[in-house]
N, CA and C of each residue as an Amber inpcrd file, in Angstrom:
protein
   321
 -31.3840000  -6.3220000   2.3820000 -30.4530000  -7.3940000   2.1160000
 -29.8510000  -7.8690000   3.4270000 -29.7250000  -9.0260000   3.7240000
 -28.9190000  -9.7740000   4.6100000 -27.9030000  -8.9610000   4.9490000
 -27.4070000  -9.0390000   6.1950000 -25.7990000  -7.9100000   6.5660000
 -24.9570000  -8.9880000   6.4580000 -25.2400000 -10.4600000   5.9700000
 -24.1430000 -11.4050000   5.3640000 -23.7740000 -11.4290000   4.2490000
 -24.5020000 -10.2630000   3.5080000 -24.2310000 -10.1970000   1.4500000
 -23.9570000  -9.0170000   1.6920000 -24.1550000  -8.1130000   2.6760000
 -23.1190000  -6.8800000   2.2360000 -21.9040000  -6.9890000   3.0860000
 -22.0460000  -7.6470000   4.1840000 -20.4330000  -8.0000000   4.7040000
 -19.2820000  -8.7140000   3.6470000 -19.7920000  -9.5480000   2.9930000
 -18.9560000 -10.4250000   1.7180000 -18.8650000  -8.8480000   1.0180000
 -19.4210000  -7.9890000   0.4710000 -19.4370000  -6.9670000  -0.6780000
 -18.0970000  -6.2050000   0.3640000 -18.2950000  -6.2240000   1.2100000
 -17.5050000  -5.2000000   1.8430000 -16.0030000  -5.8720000   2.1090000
 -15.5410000  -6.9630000   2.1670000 -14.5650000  -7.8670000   1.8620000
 -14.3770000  -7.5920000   0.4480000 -15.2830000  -7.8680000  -0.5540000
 -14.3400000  -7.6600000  -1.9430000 -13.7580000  -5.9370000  -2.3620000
 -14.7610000  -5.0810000  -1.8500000 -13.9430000  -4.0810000  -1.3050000
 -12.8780000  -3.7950000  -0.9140000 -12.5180000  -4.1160000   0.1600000
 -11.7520000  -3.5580000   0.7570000 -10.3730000  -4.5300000   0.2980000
 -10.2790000  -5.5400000  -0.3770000  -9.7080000  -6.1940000  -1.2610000
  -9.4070000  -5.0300000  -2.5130000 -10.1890000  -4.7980000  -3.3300000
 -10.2330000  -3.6190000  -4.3390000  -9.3150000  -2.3580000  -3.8450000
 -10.0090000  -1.9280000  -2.5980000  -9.4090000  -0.7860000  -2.1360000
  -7.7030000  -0.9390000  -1.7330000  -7.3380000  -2.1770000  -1.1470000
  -5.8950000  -2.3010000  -1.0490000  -5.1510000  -2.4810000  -2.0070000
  -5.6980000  -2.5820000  -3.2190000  -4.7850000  -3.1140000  -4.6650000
  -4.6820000  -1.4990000  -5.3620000  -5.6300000  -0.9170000  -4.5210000
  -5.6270000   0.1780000  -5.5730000  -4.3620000   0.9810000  -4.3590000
  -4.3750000   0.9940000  -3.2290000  -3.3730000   1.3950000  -2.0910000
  -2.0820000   1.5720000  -2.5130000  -1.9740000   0.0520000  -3.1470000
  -0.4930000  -0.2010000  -3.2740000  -0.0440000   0.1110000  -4.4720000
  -1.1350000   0.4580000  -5.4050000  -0.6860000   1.0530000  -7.0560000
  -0.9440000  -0.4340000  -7.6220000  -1.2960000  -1.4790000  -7.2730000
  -1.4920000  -2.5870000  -8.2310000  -2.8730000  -2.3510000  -8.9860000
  -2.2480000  -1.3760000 -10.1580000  -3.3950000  -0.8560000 -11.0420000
  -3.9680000  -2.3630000 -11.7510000  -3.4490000  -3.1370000 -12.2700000
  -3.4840000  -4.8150000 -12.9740000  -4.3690000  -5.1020000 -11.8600000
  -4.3350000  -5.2140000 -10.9660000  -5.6690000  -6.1070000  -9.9270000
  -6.7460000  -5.3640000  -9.7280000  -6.3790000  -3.8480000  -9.2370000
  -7.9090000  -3.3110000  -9.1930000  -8.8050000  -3.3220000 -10.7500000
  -7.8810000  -2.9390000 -11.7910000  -8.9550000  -2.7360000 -13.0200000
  -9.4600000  -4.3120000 -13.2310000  -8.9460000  -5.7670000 -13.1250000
  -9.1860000  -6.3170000 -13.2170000 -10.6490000  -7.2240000 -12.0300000
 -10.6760000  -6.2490000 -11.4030000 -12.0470000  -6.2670000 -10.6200000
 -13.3370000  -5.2170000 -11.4700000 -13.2250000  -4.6920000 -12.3500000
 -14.0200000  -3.8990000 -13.1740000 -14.4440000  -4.3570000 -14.2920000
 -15.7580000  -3.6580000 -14.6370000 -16.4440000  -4.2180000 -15.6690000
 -15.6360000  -3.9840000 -16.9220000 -14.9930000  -4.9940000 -17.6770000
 -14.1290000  -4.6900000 -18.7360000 -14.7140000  -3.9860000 -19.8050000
 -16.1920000  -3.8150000 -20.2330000 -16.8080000  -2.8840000 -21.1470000
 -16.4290000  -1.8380000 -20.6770000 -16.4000000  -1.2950000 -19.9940000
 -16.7000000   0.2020000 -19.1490000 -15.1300000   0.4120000 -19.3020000
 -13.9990000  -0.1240000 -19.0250000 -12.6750000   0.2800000 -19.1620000
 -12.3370000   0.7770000 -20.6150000 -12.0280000   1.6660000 -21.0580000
 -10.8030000   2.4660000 -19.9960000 -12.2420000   3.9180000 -19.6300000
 -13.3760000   3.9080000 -20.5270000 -14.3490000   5.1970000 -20.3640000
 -14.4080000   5.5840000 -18.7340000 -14.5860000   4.4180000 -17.8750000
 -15.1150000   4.9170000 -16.7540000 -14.1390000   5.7210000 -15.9070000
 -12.7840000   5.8640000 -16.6250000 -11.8440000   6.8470000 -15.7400000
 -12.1760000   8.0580000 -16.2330000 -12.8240000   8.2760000 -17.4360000
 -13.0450000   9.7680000 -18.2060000 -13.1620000  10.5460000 -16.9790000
 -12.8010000  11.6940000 -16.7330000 -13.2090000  13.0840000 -16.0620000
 -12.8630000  12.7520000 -14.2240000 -12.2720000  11.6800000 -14.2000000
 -12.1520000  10.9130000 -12.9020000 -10.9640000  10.7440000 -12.3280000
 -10.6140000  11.5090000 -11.1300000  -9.4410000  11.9060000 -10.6390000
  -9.3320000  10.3690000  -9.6460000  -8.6220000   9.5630000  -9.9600000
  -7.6350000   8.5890000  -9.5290000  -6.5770000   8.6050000  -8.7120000
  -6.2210000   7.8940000  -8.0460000  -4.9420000   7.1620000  -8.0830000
  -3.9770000   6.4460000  -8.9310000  -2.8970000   7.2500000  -9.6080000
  -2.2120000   6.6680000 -10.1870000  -0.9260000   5.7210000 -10.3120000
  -0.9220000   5.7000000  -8.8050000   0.4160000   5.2680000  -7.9370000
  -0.0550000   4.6780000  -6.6380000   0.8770000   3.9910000  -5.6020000
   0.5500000   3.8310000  -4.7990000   0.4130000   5.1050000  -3.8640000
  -0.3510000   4.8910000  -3.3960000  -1.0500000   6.3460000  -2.2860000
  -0.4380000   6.3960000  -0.5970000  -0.1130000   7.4170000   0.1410000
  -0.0280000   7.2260000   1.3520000  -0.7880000   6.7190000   2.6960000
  -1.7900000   7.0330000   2.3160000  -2.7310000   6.0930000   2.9040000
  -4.6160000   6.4020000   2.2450000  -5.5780000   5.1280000   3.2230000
  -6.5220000   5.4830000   2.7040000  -7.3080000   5.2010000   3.6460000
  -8.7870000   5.4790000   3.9900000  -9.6950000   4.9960000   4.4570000
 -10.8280000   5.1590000   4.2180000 -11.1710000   4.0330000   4.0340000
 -12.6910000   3.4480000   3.5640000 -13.8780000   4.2370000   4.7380000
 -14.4170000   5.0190000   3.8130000 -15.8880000   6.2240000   4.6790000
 -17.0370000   5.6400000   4.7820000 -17.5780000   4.2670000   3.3380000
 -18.5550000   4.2440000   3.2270000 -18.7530000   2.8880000   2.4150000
 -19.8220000   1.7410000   2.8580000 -20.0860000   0.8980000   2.0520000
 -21.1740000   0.3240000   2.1610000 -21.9230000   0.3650000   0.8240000
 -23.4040000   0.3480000   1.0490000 -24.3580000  -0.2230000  -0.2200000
 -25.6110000  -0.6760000   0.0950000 -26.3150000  -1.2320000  -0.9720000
 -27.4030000  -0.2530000  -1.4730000 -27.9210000  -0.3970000  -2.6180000
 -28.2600000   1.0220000  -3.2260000 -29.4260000   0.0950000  -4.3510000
 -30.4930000  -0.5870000  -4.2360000 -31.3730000  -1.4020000  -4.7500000
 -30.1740000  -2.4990000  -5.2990000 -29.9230000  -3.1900000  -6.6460000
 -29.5550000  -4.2850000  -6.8560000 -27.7220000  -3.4140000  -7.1930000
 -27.2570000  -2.2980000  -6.8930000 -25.7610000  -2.3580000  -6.8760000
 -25.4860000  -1.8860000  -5.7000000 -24.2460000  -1.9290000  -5.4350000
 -23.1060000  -1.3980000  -3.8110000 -22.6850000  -0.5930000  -4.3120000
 -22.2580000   0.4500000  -3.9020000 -21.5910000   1.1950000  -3.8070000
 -20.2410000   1.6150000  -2.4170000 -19.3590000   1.8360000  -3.0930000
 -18.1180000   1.8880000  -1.5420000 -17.2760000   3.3710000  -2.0060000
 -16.7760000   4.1280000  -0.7560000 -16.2480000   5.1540000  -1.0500000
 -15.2090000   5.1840000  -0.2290000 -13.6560000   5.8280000  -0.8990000
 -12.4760000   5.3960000   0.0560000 -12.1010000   7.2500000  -0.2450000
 -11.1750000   7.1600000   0.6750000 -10.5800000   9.0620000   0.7160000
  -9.2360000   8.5480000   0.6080000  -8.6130000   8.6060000  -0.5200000
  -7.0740000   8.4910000  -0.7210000  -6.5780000   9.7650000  -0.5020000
  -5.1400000   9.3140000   0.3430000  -4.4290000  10.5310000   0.3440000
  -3.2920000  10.6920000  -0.0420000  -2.4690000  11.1980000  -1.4170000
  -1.5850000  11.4700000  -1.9310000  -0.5580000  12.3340000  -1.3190000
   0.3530000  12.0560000  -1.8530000   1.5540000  13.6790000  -1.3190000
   0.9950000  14.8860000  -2.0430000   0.2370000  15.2500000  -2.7080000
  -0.4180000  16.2980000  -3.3190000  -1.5970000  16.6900000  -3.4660000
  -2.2610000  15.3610000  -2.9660000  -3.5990000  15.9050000  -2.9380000
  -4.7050000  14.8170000  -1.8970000  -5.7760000  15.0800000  -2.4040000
  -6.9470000  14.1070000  -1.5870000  -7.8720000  13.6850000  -2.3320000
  -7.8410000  12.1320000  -2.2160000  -8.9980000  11.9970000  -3.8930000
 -10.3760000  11.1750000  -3.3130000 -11.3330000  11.5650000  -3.2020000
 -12.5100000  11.0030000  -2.5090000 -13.1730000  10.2360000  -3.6870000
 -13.0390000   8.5190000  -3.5420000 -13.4820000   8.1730000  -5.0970000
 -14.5950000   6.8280000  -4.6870000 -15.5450000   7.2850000  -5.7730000
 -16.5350000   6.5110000  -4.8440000 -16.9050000   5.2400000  -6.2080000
 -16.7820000   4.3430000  -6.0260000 -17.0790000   3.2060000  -7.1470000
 -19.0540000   2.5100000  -6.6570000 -19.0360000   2.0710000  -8.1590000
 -20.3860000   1.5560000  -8.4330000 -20.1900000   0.2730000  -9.0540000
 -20.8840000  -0.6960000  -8.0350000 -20.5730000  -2.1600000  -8.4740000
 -21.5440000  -2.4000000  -8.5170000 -21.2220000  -3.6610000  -9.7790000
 -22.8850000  -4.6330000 -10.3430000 -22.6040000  -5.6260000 -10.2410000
 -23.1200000  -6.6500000 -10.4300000 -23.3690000  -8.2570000 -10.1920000
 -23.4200000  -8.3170000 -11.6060000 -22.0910000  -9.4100000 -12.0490000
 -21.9540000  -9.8450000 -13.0500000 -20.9930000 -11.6470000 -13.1340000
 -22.2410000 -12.4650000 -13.6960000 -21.1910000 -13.2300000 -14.1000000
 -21.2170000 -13.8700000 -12.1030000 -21.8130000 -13.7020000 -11.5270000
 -21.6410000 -14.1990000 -10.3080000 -20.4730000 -14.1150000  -9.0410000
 -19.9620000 -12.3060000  -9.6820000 -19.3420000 -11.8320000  -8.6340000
 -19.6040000 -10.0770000  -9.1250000 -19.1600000  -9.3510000  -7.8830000
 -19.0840000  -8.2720000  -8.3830000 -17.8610000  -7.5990000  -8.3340000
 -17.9490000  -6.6040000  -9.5030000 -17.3900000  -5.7590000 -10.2950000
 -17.7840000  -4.5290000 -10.2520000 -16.4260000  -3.6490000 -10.1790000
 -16.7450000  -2.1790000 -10.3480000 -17.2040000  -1.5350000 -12.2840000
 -18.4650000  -0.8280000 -11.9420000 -18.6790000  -0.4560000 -13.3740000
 -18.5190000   1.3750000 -13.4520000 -18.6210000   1.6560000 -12.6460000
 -18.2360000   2.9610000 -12.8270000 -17.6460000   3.7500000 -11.8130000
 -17.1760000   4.9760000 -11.4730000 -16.6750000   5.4270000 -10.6090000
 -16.4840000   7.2540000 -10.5900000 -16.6310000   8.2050000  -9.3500000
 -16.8000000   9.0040000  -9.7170000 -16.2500000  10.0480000  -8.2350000
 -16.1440000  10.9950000  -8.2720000 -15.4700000  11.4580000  -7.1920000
 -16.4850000  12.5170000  -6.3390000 -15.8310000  12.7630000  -5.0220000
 -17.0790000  12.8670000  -3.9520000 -15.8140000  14.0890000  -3.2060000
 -16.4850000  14.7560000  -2.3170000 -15.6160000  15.9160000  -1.5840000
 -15.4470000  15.0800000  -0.4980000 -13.5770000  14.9780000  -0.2220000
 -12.9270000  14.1220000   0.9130000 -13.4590000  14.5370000   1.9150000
 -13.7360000  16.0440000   1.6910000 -13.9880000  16.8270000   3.4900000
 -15.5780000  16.8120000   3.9140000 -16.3070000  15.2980000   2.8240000
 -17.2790000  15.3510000   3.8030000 -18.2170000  15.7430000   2.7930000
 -18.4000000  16.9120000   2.6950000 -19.6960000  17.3290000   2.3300000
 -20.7990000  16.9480000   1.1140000 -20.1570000  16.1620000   0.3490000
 -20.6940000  15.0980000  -0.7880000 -21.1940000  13.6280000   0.1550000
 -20.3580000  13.2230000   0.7500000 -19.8730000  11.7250000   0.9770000
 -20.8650000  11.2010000   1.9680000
């Protein structure tokens, strides 16, 4: 793929990733595939608040979806959460999401 269609993917990212930063749960879910809500949080350690900080490890194309992975860091913990976006409707959307070891060794 062009590094001009995953640079745009990586902008709506990191868009995603700051809404989810600040706890604006209403904007990030509203970047997600609304079928898949609320299932795709099942078993999936989140952010439920705004977080202390974050940084984006990883963003990448994977045949026809992206995938991006951010390491949030809470006052209690460390949540390595890696989302799966599809092309829908002529933008993309997160459809699922799933968690990865912050310290690396998944990610």
């Amino acid at each position: 793929m062009p590094e001009s269609d995953l640079d745009q993917f990586r902008q709506i990212y990191e868009r995603h990733v700051e809404h989810v930063r600040v706890g604006d749960t209403k904007a990030a879910i509203a970047e997600m595939v609304s079928a898949n809500v609320p299932a795709v949080f099942d078993g999936v350690d989140v952010p439920r608040s705004a977080v202390e900080s974050v940084e984006i490890v990883d963003v990448r194309a994977d045949g026809d979806l992206r995938i991006g992975e951010a390491v949030y860091r809470l006052p209690d913990r460390t949540i390595g959460l890696r989302s799966i976006w599809e092309h829908h409707g002529g933008r993309w959307l997160a459809a699922g999401l799933e968690n990865f070891d912050p310290l690396g060794s998944d990610a």
